[in-house]
C-alpha positions as CSV (number, residue, x, y, z in Angstrom):
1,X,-11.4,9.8,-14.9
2,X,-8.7,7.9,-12.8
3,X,-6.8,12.4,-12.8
4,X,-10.2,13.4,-11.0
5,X,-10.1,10.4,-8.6
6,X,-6.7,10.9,-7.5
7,X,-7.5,14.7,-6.7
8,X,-10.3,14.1,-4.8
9,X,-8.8,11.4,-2.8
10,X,-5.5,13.7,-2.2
11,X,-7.9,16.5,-1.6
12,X,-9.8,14.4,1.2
13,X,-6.3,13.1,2.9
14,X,-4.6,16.3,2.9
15,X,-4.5,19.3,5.4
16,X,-7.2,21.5,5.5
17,X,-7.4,24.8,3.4
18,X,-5.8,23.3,0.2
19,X,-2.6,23.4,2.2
20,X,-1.1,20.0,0.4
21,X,2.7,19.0,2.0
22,X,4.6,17.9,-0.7
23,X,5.6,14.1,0.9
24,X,1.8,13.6,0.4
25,X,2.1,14.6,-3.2
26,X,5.3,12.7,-3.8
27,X,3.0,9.6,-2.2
28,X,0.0,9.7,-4.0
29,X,2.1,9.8,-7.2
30,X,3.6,6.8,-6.1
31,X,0.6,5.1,-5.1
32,X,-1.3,5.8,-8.4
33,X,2.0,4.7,-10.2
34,X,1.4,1.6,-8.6
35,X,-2.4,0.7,-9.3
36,X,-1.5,1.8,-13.1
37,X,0.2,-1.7,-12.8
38,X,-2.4,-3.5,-12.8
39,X,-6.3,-3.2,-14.6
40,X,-8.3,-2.2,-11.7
41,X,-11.8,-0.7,-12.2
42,X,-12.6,2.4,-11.0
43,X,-13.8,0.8,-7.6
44,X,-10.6,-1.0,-6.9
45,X,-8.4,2.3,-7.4
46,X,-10.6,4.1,-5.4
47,X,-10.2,1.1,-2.6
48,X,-6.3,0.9,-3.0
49,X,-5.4,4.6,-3.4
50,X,-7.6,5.2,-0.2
51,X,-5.4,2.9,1.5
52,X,-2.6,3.4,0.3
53,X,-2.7,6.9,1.1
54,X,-3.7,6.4,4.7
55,X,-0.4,3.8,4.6
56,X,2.8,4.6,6.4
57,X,5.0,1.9,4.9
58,X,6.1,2.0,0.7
59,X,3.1,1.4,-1.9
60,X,2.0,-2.4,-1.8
61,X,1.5,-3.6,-5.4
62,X,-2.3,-3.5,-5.5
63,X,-5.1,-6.3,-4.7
64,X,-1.7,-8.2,-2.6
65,X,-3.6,-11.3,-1.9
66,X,-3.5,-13.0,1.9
67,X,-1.7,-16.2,-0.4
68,X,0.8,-13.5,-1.9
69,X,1.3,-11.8,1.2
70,X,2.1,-15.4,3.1
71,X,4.3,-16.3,0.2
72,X,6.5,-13.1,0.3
73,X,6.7,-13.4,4.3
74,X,7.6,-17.1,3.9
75,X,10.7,-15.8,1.5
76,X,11.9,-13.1,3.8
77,X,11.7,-15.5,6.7
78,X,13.2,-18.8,4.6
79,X,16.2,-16.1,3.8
80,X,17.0,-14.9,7.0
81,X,17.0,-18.7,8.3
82,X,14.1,-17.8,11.0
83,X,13.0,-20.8,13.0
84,X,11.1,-22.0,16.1
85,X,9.0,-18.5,17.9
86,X,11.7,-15.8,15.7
87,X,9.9,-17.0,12.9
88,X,6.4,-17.3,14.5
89,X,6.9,-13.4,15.5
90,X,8.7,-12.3,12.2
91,X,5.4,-14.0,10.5
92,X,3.0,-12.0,12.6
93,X,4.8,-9.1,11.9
94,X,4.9,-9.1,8.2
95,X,1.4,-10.3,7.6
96,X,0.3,-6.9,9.6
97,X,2.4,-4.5,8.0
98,X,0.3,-2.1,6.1
C-alpha cells in the first residue's frame, strides 16, 4: 500500500510527462526510508512524505514535535556557546528550517 503511496506522491511532485530527475528519486527514497522508522498510519506518511518531498533541507525524522525541535535547537546552540541576540537569531533560525 505504502509502494502505491509513494508513486503517486512522486508522480504528483515530479516534472510533467513522466519525466522524473533522478535527485527526486534519490529523495523520495530517502524520505520513505525515514517514515519506515517510525509506525505511522497511512495518513501520517501521506502528511510527511508530502512534505518532505516539497523540503529543500535533509529528511526530518517524522512527526519532529515543536518540544523535539526546541530541544535539538537548544543542543546546537548550548554547543556552539551562543548567547545574548546570536542565540536569539540562531533559535529563530532553526525552529524555521524545513
Amino acid at each position: 500500500m505504502r509502494a502505491v503511496l509513494l508513486f503517486a506522491l512522486l508522480s504528483a511532485v515530479a516534472a510533467p510527462a513522466g519525466a522524473q530527475d533522478p535527485a527526486s528519486v534519490e529523495r523520495a527514497k530517502a524520505c520513505d526510508a525515514r517514515a519506515r522508522e517510525k509506525p505511522l498510519t497511512d495518513e501520517q506518511y501521506r502528511v510527511y512524505m508530502r512534505a518532505c518531498l516539497v523540503s529543500t533541507g535533509p529528511p526530518r525524522p517524522p512527526l519532529d514535535t515543536l518540544r523535539t525541535i526546541e530541544r535539538r535547537c537548544n543542543a546546537v546552540a548550548n554547543g556552539r556557546v551562543l548567547t545574548g541576540q546570536d542565540r536569539v537569531a540562531f533559535m529563530a533560525e532553526c525552529r524555521n528550517r524545513p
